[in-house]
C-alpha positions in Angstrom: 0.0 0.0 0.0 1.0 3.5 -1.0 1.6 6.0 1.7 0.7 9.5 -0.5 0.5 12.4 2.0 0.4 15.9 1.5 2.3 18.8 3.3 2.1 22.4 2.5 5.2 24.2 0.9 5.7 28.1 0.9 8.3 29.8 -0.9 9.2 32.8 1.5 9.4 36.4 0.5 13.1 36.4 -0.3 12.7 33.9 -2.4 9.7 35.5 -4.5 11.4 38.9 -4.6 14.3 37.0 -6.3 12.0 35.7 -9.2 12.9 31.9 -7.6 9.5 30.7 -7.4 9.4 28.5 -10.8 12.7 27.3 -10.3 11.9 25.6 -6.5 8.4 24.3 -7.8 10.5 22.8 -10.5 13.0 21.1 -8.0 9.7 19.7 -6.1 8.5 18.6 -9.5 11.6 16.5 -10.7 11.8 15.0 -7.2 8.5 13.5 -8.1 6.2 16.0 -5.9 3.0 17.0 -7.2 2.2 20.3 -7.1 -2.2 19.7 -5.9 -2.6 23.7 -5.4 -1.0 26.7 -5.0 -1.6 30.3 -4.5 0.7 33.6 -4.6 -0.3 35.7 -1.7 0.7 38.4 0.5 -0.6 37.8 4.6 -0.6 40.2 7.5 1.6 40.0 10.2 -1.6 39.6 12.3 -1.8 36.1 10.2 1.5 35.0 10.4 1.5 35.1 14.1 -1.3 32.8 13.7 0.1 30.8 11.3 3.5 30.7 13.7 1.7 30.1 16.8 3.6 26.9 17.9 6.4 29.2 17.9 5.4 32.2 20.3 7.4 31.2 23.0 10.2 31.5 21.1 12.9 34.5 20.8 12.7 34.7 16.7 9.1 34.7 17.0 8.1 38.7 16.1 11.0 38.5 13.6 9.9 35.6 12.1 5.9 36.6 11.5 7.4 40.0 10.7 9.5 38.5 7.5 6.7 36.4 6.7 4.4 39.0 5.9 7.4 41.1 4.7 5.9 40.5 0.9 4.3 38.2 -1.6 4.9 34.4 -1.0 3.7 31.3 -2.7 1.8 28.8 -0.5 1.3 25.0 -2.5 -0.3 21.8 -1.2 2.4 19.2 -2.5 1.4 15.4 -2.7 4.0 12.4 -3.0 4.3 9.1 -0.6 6.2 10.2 2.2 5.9 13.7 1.6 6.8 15.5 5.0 9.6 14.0 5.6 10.6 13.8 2.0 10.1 17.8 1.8 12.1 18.7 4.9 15.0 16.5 3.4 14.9 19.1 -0.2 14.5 21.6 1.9 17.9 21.1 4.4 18.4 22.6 7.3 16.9 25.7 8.9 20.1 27.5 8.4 21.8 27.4 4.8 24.6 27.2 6.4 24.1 23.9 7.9 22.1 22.5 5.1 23.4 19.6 3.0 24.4 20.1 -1.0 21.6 20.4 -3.2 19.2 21.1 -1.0 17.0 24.1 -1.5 18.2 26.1 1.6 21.6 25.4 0.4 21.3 26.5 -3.1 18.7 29.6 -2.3 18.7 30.4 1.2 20.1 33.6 2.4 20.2 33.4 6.3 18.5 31.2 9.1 15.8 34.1 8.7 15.6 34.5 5.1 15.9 30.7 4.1 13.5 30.7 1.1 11.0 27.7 1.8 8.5 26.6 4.5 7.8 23.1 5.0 5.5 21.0 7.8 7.0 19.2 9.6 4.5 16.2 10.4 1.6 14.9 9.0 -0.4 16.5 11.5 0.9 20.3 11.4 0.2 19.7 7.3 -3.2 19.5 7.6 -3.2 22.3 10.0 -1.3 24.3 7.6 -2.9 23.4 4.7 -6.2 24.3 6.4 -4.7 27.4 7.2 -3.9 28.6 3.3 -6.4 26.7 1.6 -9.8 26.0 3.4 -12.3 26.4 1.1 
């Protein structure tokens, strides 16, 4: 039996502002990803903090929702077996610096702030995020 599972994907603002959006959605494509939706849109900080509420607690927090909402970003639904955990490997390691070659934090990413792509990071949080950019 298959295990296909979704997890949302969001090309952050740096990313966008450097015309890098069809370049990463093609990287998700030739790692055999399928792209199910996807919108370019620009939140409120209001909503990122909402959107980043597991992370509150934490220092980066205001910084973080703050970027987020910085400027456009692209939010997709992506859908392959194993696709959380296949995501947050293409995506490497929060900080570029870290990240492992030919990863997309590696190749694009900035700084641990401005790292170009969101990804869940379990099955559950992906529905919750998911919900979050595309309830209908």
């Amino acid at each position: 039996m298959n295990n296909l599972e979704e997890t949302l994907s969001i090309i952050k603002p740096d990313a966008v502002e450097r015309n890098l959006d069809s370049e990463i959605k093609e990287i998700f494509k030739s790692k055999g990803f399928l792209i199910k939706k996807e919108k370019k849109i620009q939140i409120e900080k209001s909503e990122a903090e909402k959107f980043y509420k597991v992370h509150e607690t934490k220092a980066f927090f205001d910084d973080l929702c703050t970027y987020l909402s910085s400027g456009p970003i692209v939010a997709m639904v992506l859908e392959k077996e194993n696709a959380v955990l296949d995501n947050r490997e293409l995506m490497g390691a929060t900080n570029p610096k870290d990240a492992a070659e030919g990863t997309i934090r590696k190749k694009y990413g900035i700084s641990i702030d401005k790292n170009s792509v969101h990804g869940s990071d379990s099955v559950e949080n992906a529905k919750i995020e998911i919900d979050f950019f595309f309830k209908d």
